[in-house]
Legacy VTK file of the C-alpha trace (Angstrom):
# vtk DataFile Version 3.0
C-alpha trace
ASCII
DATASET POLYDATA
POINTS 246 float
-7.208 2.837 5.301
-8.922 3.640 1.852
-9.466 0.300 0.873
-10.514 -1.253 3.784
-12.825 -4.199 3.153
-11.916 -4.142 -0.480
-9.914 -6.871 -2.299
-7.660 -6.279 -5.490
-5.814 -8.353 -7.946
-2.596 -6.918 -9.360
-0.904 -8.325 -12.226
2.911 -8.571 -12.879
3.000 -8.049 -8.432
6.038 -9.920 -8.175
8.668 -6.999 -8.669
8.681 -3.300 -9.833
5.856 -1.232 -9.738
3.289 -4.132 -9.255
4.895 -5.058 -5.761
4.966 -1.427 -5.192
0.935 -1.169 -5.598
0.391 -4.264 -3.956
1.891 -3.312 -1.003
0.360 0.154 -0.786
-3.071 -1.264 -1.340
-2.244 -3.693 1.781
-1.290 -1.045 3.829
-4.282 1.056 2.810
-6.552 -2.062 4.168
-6.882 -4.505 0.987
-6.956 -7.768 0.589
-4.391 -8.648 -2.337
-3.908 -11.436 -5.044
-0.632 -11.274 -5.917
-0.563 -12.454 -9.622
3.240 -13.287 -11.829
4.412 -15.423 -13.727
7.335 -15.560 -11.461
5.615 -17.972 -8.772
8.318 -17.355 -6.273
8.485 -13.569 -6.597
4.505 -13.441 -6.024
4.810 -15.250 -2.959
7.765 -13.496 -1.550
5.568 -10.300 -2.078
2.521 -12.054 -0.741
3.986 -13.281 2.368
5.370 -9.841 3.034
1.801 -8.206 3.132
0.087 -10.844 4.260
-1.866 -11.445 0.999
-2.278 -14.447 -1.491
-0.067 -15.830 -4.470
-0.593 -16.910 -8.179
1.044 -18.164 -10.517
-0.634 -16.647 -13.832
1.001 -16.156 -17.528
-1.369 -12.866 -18.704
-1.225 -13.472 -22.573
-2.867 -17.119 -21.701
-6.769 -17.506 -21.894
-6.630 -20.603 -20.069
-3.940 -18.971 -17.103
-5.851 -16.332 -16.518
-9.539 -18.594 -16.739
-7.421 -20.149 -13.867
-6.853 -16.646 -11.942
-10.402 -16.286 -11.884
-11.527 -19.377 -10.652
-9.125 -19.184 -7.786
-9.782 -15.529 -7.275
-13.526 -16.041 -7.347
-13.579 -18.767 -4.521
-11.022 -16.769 -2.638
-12.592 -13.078 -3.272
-16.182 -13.816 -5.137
-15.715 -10.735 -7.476
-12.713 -8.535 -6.709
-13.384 -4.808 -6.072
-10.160 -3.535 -7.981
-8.501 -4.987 -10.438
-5.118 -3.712 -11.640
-3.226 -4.660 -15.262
0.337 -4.305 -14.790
1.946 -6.837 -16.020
3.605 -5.974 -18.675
7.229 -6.287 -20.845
9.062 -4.750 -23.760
11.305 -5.487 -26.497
15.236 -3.934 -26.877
15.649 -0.690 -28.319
16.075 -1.598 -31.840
14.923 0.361 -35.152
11.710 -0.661 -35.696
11.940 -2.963 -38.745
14.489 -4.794 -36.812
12.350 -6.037 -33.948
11.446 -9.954 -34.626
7.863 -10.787 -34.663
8.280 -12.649 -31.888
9.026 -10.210 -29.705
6.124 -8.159 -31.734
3.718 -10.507 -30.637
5.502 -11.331 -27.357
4.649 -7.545 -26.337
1.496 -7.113 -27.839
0.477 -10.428 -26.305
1.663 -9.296 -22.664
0.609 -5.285 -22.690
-2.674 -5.587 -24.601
-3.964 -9.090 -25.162
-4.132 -9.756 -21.244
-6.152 -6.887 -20.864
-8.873 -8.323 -23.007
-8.380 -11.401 -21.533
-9.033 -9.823 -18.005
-11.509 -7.812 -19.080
-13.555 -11.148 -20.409
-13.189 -12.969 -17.180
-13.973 -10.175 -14.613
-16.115 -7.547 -15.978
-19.142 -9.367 -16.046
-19.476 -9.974 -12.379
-18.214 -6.384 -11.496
-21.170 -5.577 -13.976
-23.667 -7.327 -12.341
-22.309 -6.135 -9.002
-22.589 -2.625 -10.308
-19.215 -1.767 -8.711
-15.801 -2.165 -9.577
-12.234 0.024 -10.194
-9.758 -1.574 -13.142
-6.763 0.226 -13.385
-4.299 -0.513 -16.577
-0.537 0.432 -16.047
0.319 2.434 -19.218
3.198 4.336 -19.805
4.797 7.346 -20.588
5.728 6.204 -24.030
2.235 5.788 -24.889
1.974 9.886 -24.718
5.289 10.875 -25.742
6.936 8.159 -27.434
11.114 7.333 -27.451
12.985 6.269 -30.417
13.723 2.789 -31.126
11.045 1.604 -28.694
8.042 1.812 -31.172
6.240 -1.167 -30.980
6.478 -0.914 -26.866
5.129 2.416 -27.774
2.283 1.757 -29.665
1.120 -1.044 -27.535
1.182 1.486 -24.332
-0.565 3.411 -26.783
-3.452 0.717 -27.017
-3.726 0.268 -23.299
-4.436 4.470 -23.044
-7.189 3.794 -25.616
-8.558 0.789 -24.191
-8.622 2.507 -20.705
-10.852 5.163 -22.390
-13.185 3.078 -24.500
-13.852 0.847 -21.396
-14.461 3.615 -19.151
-17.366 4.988 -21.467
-18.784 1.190 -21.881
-18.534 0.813 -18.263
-19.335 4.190 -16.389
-23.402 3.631 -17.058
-22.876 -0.012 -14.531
-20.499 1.055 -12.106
-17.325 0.004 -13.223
-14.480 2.816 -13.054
-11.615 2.592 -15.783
-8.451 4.687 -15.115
-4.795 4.200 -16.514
-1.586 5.769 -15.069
1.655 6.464 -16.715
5.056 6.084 -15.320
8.011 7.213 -17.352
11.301 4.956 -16.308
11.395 3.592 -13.111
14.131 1.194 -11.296
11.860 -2.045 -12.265
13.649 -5.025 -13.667
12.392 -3.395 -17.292
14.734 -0.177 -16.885
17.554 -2.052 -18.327
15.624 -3.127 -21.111
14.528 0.431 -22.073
17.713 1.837 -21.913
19.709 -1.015 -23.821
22.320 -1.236 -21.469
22.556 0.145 -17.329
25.013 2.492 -17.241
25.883 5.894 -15.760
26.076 7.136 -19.021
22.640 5.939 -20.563
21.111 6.933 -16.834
21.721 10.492 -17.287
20.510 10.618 -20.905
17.408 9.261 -19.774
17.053 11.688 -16.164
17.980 14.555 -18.245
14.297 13.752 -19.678
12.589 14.036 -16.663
12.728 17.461 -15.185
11.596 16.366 -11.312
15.511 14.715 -12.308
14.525 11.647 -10.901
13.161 7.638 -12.050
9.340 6.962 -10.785
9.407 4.027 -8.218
7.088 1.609 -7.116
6.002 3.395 -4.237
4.794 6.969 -6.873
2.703 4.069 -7.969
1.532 2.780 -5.182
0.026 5.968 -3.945
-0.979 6.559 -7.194
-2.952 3.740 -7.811
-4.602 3.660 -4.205
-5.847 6.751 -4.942
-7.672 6.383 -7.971
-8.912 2.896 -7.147
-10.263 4.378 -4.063
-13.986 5.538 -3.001
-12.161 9.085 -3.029
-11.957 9.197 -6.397
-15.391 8.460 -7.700
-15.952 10.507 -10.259
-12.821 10.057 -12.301
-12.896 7.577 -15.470
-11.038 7.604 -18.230
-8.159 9.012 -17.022
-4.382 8.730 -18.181
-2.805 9.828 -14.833
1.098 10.851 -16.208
3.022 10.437 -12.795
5.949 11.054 -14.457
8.551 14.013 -12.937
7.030 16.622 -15.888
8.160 14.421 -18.686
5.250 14.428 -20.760
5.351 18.245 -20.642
LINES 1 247
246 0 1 2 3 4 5 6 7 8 9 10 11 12 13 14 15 16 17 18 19 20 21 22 23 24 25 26 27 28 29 30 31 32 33 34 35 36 37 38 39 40 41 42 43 44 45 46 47 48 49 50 51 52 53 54 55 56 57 58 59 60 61 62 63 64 65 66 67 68 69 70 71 72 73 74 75 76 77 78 79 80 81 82 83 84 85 86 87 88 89 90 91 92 93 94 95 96 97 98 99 100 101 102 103 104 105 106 107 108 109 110 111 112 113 114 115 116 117 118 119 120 121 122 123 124 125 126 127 128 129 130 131 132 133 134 135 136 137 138 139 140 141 142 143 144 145 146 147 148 149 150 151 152 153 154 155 156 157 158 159 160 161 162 163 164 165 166 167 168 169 170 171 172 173 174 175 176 177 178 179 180 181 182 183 184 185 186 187 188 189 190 191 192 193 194 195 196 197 198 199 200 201 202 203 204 205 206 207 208 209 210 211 212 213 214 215 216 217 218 219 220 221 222 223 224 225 226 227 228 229 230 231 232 233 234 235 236 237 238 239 240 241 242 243 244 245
């Protein structure tokens, strides 16, 4: 029970690796605000660990001024706060990606974390306590073809994690970032282009563990580095990734 008495907020909860933190934190004693876009999803999760649904849209300053209204008369100030949310664009050459779906991912992966940042860092601040833990990616270290603006805006996230660590360490606030390469998450087929066997084992033969990550590698990830246990780590881009950043 590493979290007992501790309450979290985890973005993009609904499916894939989000569900798979919130329920570890939930088993590890938290209190969790499920958070998607995908109302239905978050409270299928919610109701399964016996913690709250939101509907929230991450790239909207007025969605997630929402969040933290409900979250602060449900909570006060959360102890942990986890950006995952996130999406990507299809593999295309990189000229050939529309700027709407530019925008689209840069609005999603990095925007929101601003946008979280704004609305809950203060009071974690003033508290003098807090653990915010942005879901990077493997492709923000080693990067694939034809995913390049996914890429760089993983790539942003890994710096952000780093600059807000240093800004925050001196009040409290602990910023870590862990990277998962591929994992079965409703995004795999979108990495890959198309789910087949075929595309599968070009993308395993990557990964020399020889296997995806799954929600639950982030799950005990993530409990551990938003736990007491791991107070003196900030800054950190955890790669929980089967060797492939090697």
């Amino acid at each position: 029970m590493r979290l007992a008495g501790k309450t979290a907020i985890v973005t993009g909860a609904g499916s894939g690796f989000g569900a798979g933190i919130a329920r570890k934190f939930a088993a590890e004693g938290a209190r969790v605000l499920v958070a998607d876009i995908d109302e239905e999803a978050a409270h299928a999760v919610a109701g399964e660990i016996g913690g709250l649904a939101l509907r929230v849209d991450v790239a909207s300053g007025e969605s997630v001024a929402a969040l933290a209204d409900a979250v602060h008369a449900a909570f006060g100030t959360p102890d942990i706060l986890v950006n995952n949310a996130g999406i990507t664009h299809l593999p295309a050459p990189m000229e050939e990606v529309s700027e709407a779906d530019f925008d689209r991912v840069f609005a999603v992966n990095c925007k929101s974390v601003f946008l979280m940042a704004r609305v809950f860092v203060p009071a974690m601040k003033a508290r003098g306590a807090g653990a915010i833990l942005n879901v990077a990616s493997t492709a923000g270290l080693s990067p694939r073809p034809r995913l390049n603006w996914y890429n760089a805006s993983k790539g942003w996230m890994i710096t952000a994690t780093k600059a807000m660590a240093v800004e925050l360490a001196p009040a409290g606030v602990r910023v870590n970032a862990i990277c998962p390469v591929a994992g079965e998450t409703p995004l795999l087929k979108s990495f890959m282009g198309e789910d087949t066997p075929e595309m599968r084992t070009k993308f395993l033969a990557t990964i020399p563990i020889g296997r995806f990550s799954t929600p639950e590698d982030m799950g005990n990830a993530a409990a551990f580095l938003c736990s007491d246990e791991a107070e003196m780590i900030t800054g950190v881009a955890l790669e929980v990734d089967g060797g492939r950043c090697i």
